[in-house]
C-alpha positions as CSV (number, residue, x, y, z in Angstrom):
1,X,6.3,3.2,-0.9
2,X,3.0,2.2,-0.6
3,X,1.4,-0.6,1.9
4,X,-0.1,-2.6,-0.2
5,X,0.7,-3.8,-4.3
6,X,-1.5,-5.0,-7.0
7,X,-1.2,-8.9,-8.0
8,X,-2.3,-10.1,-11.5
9,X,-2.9,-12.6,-13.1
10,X,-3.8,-13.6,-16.9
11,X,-4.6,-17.0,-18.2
12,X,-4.9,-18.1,-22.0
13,X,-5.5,-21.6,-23.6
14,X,-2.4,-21.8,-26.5
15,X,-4.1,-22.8,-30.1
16,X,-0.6,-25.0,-30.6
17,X,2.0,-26.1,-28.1
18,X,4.8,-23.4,-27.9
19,X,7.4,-25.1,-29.9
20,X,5.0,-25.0,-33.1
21,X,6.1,-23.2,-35.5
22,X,2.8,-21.0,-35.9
23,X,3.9,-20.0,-31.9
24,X,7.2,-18.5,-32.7
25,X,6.4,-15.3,-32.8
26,X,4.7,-15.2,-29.7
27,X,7.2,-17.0,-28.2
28,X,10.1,-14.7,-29.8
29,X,7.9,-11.8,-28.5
30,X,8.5,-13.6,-24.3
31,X,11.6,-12.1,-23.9
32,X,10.9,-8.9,-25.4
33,X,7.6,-8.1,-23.1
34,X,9.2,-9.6,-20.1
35,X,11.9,-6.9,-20.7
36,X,9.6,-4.0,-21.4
37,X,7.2,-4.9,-17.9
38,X,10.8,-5.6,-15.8
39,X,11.5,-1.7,-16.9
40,X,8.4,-0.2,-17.0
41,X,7.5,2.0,-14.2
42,X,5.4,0.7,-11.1
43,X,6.9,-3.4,-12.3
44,X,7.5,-4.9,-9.0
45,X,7.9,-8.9,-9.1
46,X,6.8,-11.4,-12.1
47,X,6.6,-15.1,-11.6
48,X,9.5,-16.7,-13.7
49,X,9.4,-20.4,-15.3
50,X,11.3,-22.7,-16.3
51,X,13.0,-20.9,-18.6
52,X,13.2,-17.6,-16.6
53,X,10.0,-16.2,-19.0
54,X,7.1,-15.1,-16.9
55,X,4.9,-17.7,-18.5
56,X,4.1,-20.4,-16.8
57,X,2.2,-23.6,-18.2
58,X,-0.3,-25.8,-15.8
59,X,1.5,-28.5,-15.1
60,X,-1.9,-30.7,-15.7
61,X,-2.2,-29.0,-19.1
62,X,0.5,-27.8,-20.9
63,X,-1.9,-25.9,-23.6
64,X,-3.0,-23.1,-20.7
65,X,-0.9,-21.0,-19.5
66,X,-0.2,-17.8,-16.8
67,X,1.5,-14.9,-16.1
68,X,1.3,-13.5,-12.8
69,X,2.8,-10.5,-11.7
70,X,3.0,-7.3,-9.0
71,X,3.1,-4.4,-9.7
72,X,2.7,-1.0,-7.4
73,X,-0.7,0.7,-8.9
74,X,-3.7,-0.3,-11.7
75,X,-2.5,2.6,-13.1
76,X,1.0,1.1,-13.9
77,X,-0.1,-1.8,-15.1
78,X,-3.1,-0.3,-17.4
79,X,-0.4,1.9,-18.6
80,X,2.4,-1.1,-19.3
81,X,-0.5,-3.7,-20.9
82,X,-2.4,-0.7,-23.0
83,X,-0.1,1.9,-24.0
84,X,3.2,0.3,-24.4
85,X,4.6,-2.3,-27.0
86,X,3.0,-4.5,-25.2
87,X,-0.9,-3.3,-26.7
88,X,1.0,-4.8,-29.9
89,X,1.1,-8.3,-28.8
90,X,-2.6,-8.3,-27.0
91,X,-4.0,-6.9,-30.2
92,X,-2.6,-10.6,-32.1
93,X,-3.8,-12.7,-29.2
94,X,-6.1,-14.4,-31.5
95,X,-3.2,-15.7,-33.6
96,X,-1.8,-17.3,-30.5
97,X,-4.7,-17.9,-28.1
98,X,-8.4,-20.0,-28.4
99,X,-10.5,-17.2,-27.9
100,X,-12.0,-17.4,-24.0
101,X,-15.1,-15.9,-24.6
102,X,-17.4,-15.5,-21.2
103,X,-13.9,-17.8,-19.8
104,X,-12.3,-15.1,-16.6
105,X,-9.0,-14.6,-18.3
106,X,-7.6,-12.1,-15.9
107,X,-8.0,-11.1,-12.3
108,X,-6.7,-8.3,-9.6
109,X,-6.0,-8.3,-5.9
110,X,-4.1,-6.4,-3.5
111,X,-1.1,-7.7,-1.6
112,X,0.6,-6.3,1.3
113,X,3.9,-4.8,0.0
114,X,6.6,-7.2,0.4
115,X,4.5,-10.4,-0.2
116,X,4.7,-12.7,-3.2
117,X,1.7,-14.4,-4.5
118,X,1.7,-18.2,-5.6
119,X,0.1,-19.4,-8.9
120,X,-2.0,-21.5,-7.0
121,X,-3.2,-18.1,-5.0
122,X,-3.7,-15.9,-8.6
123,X,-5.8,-19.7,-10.2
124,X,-7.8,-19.4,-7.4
125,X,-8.4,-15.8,-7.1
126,X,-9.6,-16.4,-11.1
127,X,-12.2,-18.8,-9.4
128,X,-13.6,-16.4,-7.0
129,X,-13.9,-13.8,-10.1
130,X,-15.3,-16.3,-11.8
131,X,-17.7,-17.5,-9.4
132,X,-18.6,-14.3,-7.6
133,X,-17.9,-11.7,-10.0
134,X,-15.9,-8.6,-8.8
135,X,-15.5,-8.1,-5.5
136,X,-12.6,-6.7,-3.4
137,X,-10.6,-9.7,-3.4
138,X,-10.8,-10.6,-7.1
139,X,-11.2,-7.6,-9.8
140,X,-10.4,-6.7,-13.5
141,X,-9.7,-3.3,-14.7
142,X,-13.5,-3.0,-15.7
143,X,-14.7,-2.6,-11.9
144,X,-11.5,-1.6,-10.0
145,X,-11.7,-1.7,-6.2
146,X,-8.6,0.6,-4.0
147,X,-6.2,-0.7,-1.9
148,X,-7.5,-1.4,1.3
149,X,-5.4,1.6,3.1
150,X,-7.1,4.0,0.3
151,X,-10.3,2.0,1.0
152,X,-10.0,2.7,4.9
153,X,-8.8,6.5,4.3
154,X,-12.1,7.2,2.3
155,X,-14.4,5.5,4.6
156,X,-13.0,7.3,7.3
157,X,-15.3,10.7,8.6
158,X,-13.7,14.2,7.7
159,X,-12.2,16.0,10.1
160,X,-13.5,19.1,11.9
161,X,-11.4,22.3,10.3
């Protein structure tokens, strides 16, 4: 086990409301990717709703929604949201989702193991991305920052032989 666990979380504005018909399939598709992350390797936690689906919709506007999630590496989650099913379902995000052009749709940060972030802690994190680009406290998978134990380890000096 390792100290510290990687937080996400992803944001998207819905083109209808999810009981339109034109949202069914993404809707069908929930349950299916909530099943593939809760078996995937390296899944630790996800934030459930209402309805025990890892989306979650602002409560001051029902047309964005979240998923936040833990899991125990970037590399586990790159793997579960590029090279699983789930690649299948971000590759029809425009049929579901306004497009969020130069919008911060998705953030990173570590968390000590253990710990469980709050929606309101991954919404702001998307705010410090946002306004302050990557840093070690709010990342994306284009400018990845370690764990702080890796990032103590490699700024400690090498020992004499």
């Amino acid at each position: 086990m390792t100290d510290f666990h990687l937080a996400q979380i992803n944001t998207a504005r819905l083109l209808a409301p999810l009981e339109d018909p034109s949202m069914a399939e993404f809707v069908a598709g929930l349950s299916l990717m909530n099943a593939l992350a809760d078996r995937s390797p390296g899944f630790v936690w996800r934030l459930e709703g209402e309805n025990g689906d890892g989306t979650i919709a602002a409560p001051t506007d029902p047309m964005r929604i979240y998923t936040l999630s833990v899991w125990e590496s970037v590399e586990h989650l790159r793997a579960y949201a590029y090279q699983s099913e789930h690649l299948d379902y971000l590759r029809r995000r425009r049929e579901w989702f306004v497009p969020h052009g130069h919008e911060t749709a998705l953030v990173l940060w570590w968390i000590p193991a253990g710990k469980r972030p709050t929606l309101r802690q991954g919404i702001s994190r998307l705010g410090r991305l946002a306004a302050a680009g990557p840093t070690a406290e709010a990342f994306s998978f284009r400018q990845v920052f370690p764990s702080p134990r890796a990032a103590t380890r490699e700024s400690l000096p090498a020992r004499p032989a």
